[in-house]
C-alpha positions as CSV (number, residue, x, y, z in Angstrom):
1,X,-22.5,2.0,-29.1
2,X,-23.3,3.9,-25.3
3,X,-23.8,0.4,-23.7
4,X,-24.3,-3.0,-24.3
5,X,-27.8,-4.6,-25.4
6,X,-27.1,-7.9,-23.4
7,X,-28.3,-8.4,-19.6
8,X,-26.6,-11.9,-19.0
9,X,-22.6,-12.2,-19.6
10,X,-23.2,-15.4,-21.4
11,X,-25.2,-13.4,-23.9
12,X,-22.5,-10.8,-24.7
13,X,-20.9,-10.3,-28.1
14,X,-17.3,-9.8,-29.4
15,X,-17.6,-6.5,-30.1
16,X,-19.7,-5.5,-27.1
17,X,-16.8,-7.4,-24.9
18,X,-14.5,-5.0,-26.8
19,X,-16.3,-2.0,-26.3
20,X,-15.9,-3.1,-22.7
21,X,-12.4,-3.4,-22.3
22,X,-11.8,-0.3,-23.8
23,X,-14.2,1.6,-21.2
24,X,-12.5,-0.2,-18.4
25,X,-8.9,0.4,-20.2
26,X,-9.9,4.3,-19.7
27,X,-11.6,3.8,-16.5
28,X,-8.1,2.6,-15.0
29,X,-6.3,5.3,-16.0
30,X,-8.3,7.2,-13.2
31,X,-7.0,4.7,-10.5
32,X,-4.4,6.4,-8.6
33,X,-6.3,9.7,-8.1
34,X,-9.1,7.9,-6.9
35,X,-6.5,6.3,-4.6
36,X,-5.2,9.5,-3.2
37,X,-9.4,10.3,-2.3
38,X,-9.5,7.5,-0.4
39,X,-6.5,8.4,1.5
40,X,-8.4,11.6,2.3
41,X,-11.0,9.2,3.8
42,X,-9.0,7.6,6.1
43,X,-9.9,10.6,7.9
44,X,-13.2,9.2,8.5
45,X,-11.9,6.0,9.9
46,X,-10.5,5.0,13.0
47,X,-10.2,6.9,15.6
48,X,-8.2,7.0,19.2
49,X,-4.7,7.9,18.0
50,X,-2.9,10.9,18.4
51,X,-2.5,11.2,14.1
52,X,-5.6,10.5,12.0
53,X,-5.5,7.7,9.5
54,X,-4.4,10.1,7.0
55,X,-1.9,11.1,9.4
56,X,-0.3,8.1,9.9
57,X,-0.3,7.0,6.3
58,X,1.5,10.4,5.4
59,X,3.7,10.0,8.4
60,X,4.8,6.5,7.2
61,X,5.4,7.2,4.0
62,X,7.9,10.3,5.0
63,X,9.7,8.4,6.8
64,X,10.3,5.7,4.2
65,X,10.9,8.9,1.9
66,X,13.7,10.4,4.5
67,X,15.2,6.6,4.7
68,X,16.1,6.9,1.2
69,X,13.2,4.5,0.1
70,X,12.9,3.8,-3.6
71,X,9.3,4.3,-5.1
72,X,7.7,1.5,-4.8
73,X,8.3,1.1,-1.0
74,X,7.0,4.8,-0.2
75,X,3.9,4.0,-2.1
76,X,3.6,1.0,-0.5
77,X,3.5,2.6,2.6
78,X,1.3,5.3,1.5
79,X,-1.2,2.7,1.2
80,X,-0.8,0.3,3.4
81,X,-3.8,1.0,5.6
82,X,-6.1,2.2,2.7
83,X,-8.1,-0.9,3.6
84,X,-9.2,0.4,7.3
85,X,-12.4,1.8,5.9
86,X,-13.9,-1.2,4.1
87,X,-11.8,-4.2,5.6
88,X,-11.0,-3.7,9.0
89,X,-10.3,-7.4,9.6
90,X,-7.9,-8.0,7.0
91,X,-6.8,-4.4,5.8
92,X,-3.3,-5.6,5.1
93,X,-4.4,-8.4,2.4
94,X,-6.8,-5.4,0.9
95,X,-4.2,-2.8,0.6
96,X,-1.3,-5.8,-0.8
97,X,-4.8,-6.2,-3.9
98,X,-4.1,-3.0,-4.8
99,X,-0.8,-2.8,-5.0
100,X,-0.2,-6.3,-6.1
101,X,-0.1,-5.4,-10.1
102,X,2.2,-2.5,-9.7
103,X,5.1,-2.6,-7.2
104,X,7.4,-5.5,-6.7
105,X,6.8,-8.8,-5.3
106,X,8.6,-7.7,-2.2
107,X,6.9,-4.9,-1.0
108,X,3.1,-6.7,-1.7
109,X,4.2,-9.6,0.5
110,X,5.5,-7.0,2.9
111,X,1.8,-5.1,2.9
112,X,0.0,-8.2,3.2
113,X,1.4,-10.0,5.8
114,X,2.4,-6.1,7.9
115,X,-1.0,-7.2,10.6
116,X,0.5,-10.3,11.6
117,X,4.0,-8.7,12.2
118,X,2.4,-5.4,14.1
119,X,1.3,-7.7,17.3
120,X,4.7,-7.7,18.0
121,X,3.9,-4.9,19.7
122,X,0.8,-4.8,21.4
123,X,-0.3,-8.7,21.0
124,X,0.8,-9.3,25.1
125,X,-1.6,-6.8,26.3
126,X,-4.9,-8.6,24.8
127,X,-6.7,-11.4,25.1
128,X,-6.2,-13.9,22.6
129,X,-3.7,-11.9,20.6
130,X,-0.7,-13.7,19.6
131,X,2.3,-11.4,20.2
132,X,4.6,-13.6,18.1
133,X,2.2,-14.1,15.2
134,X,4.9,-13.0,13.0
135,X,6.7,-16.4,13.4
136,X,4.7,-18.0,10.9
137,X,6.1,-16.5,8.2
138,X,9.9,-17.6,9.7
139,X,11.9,-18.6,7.0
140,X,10.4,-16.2,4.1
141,X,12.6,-14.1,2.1
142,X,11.3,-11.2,3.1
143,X,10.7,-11.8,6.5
144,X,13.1,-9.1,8.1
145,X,12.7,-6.7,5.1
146,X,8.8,-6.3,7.3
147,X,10.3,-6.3,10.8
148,X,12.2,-3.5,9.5
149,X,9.1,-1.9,7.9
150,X,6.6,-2.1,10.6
151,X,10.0,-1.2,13.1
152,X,11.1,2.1,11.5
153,X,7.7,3.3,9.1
154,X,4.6,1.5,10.4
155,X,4.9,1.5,14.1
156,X,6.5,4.6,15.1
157,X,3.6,6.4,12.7
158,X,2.2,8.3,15.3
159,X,3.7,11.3,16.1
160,X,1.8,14.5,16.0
161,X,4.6,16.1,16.5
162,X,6.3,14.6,13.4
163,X,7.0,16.8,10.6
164,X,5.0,15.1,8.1
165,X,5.2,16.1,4.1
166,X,1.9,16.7,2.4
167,X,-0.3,14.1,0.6
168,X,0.0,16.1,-2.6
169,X,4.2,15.7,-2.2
170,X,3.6,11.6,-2.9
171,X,1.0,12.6,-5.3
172,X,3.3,12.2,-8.4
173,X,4.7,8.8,-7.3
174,X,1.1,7.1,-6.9
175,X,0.2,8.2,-10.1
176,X,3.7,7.0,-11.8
177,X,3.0,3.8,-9.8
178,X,0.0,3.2,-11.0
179,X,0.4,4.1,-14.7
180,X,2.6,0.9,-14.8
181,X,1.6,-1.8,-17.3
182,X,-0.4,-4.5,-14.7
183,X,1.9,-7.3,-13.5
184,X,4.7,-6.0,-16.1
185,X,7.3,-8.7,-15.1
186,X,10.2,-6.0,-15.1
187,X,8.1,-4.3,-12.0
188,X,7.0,-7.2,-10.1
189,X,10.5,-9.3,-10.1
190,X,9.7,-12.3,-7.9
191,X,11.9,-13.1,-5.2
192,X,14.0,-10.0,-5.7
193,X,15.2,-7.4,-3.3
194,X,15.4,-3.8,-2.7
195,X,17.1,-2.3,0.7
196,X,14.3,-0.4,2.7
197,X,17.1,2.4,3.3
198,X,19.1,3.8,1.6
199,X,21.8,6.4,3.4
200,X,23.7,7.8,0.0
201,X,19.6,8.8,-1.1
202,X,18.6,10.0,2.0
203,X,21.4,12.7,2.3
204,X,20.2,14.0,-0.5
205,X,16.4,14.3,0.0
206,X,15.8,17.1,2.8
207,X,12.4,18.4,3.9
């Protein structure tokens, strides 16, 4: 079998449905390189800053690096403006989708809700921006693990002058990430926490 003979789901047969899962079993394990191309096309997306998109993801996610970050926070922010492109309105929620099946519960939340904590520091100087949209989500667990986030990786992310490692560095870790088993409950662990720094790791990563 090349393809399936039906043309309405309903239609479809047990093996055809396994044939399918099998092509879409392969097709994932593709995922995380065709991540790291659309981080290349941030490029193509907003402009304005002093860093391109690209910039500012790789900018973000040396930092976390250089904090001692464990692996699924530097990913995390790695990616947390791969939605700029296609959802420009709600990149945050599109990015935490991504991630969602792969990384802890903690950093998701963190991704998805990071646009409602960023008007911290611009909200006052719009119109009908809510500077303190942030205290909304007062109370949640991981409410100051994303003030820290969007305070020392997100915000300061803009620094030509920064000296930024390569895309190809955090290469390896989006495809370890991302060759997880989806929603493995040893990965996700709901209402855990990691620190977003780490000083005994950071000493020792240099560069």
């Amino acid at each position: 079998m090349d393809r399936v003979a039906f043309t309405q789901m309903k239609d479809g047969t047990k093996e055809e449905y396994e044939f399918l899962t099998a092509h879409e079993i392969e097709y994932s394990t593709g995922t995380a390189d065709r991540l790291l191309t659309a981080l290349v096309e941030l490029d193509e997306s907003l402009s304005g800053y002093q860093v391109t998109r690209l910039g500012h993801s790789v900018q973000s996610a040396t930092r976390a690096w250089r904090d001692g970050a464990d692996i699924d926070w530097v990913v995390s922010v790695l990616l947390h403006d791969i939605g700029d492109i296609y959802a420009p309105y709600n990149h945050d929620e599109y990015a935490a989708t991504i991630l969602k099946p792969f990384v802890r519960e903690q950093c998701t939340w963190v991704v998805q809700t990071h646009g409602d904590f960023q008007m911290i520091y611009y909200g006052q100087h719009l119109e009908g921006f809510d500077q303190n949209k942030r205290d909304r989500h007062q109370g949640h667990p991981y409410f100051d693990d994303n003030v820290v986030f969007c305070e020392r990786w997100d915000q300061a992310s803009f620094d030509p002058d920064y000296n930024d490692l390569p895309l190809e560095f955090f290469a390896p870790m989006v495809r370890e990430v991302f060759a997880r088993p989806a929603y493995d409950p040893v990965v996700i662990r709901p209402g855990e926490r990691e620190p977003l720094t780490n000083a005994a790791v950071a000493a020792g990563r240099h560069g």
